[in-house]
N, C-alpha and C positions, 0 to 999 in steps of 0.2 A: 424475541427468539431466546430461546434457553442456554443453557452456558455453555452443556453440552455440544449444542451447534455451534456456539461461538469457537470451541476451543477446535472442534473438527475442522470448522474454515479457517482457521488459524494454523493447526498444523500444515494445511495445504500450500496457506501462504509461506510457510517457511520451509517447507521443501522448494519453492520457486527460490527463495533465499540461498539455500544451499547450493544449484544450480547456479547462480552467482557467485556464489563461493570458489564454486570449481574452475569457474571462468574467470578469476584473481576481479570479480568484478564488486564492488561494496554491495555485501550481502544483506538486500533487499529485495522480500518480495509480496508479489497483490496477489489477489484473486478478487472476484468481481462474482456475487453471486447473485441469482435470482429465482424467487421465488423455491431456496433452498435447493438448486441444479447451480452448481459453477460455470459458469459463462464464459469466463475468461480469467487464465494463469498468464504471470509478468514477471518480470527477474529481472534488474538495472542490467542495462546494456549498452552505459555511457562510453566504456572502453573498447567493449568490439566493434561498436557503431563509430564511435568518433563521432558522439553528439552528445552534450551536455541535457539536451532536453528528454532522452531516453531513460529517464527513471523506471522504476517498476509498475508506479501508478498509472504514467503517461500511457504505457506500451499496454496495461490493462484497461484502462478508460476505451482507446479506441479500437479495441478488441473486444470487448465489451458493446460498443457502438454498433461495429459490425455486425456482433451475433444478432442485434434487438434491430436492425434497420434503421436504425434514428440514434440522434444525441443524447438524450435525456433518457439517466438512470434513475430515475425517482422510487420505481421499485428493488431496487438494487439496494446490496449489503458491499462495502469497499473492506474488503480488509486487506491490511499492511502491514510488515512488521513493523516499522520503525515510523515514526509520526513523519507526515508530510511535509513537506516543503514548501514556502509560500505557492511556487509556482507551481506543485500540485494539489496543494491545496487550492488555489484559484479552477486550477481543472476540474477537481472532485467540483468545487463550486459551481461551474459552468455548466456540468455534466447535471446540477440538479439531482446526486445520490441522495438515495434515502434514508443513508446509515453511511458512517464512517466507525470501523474500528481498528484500531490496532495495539500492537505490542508493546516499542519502550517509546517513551518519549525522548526527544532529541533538543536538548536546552541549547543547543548553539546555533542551529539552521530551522529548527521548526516551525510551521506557521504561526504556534500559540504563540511564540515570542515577538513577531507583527501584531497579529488581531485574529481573534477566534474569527472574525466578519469573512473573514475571506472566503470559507463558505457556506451553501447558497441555507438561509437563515430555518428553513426546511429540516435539514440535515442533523439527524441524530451523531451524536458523535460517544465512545466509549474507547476506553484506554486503558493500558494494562491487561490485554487477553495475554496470556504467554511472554508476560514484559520480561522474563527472566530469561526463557529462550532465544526470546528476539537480543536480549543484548549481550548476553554470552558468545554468541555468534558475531555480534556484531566486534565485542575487545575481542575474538581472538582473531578474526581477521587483520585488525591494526596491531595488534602485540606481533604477527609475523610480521608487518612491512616494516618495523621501527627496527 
C-alpha cells in the first residue's frame, strides 16, 4: 500500500481518537480496513463501558468480524494510533490481520516490550505512520489530568 493510503487510514484512525478525546477517554483509535473500504472505526471506551477489555482495537476487531461474517482478518489492514497492547495485540494475532500499522509507539505497555510473537507470524507490522500526531494527542490528554 502506498503512504498516501497509509496516512488517509491513519488520519481516520485518529479522528476515532479524537472522539475519545472528547469522551475524557485515553485517546486511542483503529480502523480496520479492507480491501481499501473501511470496515470498521473504534475509539477506547474503557471509561464509559466500565471494561478494561474495551480498547479501540478490541471494539474494531469485532466490528470488523461482523462486517466480514467470520473471525479472521487476514485480508485486512489494522491501523491504530498508538501501538497495541499485549492483550491486543494477542487479538490482532487471533484475528489473523494481515497488516498492523500504527502511529507512536508505547515503551511501557506495548506488546513489543513482551515479544513481537504475540502476533499471528503472518502479520506485516509498520510503525510510525503519523507517530507525531498520534502522541501529541496522546501528552496532551495526560498534561490536562496531571
Amino acid at each position: 500500500m502506498n503512504q498516501d493510503n497509509k496516512v488517509k487510514f491513519m488520519k481516520a484512525a485518529l479522528a476515532e481518537a479524537n472522539k475519545a478525546f472528547s469522551k475524557q477517554e485515553v485517546p486511542v483509535g483503529a480502523i480496520v480496513v479492507c480491501k481499501d473500504i473501511i470496515i470498521a472505526r473504534a475509539h477506547n471506551l474503557t471509561e464509559t463501558l466500565k471494561d478494561p477489555t474495551a480498547h479501540a482495537e478490541m471494539q474494531a476487531i469485532t466490528a470488523a468480524a461482523n462486517w466480514l461474517g467470520g473471525k479472521y482478518l487476514t485480508e485486512c489492514t489494522i491501523y491504530v494510533t498508538l501501538e497495541p497492547c499485549a492483550m491486543c495485540a494477542g487479538a490482532i494475532g487471533w484475528s489473523q490481520a494481515g497488516a498492523l500499522v500504527f502511529g507512536a509507539a508505547d515503551e511501557k505497555k506495548g506488546y513489543r516490550t513482551i515479544s513481537d510473537s504475540l502476533l499471528h507470524p503472518k502479520t506485516n507490522v509498520e510503525s510510525g505512520v503519523m507517530e507525531k500526531e498520534s502522541s501529541e494527542l496522546l501528552l496532551k490528554f495526560f498534561k490536562e489530568r496531571r
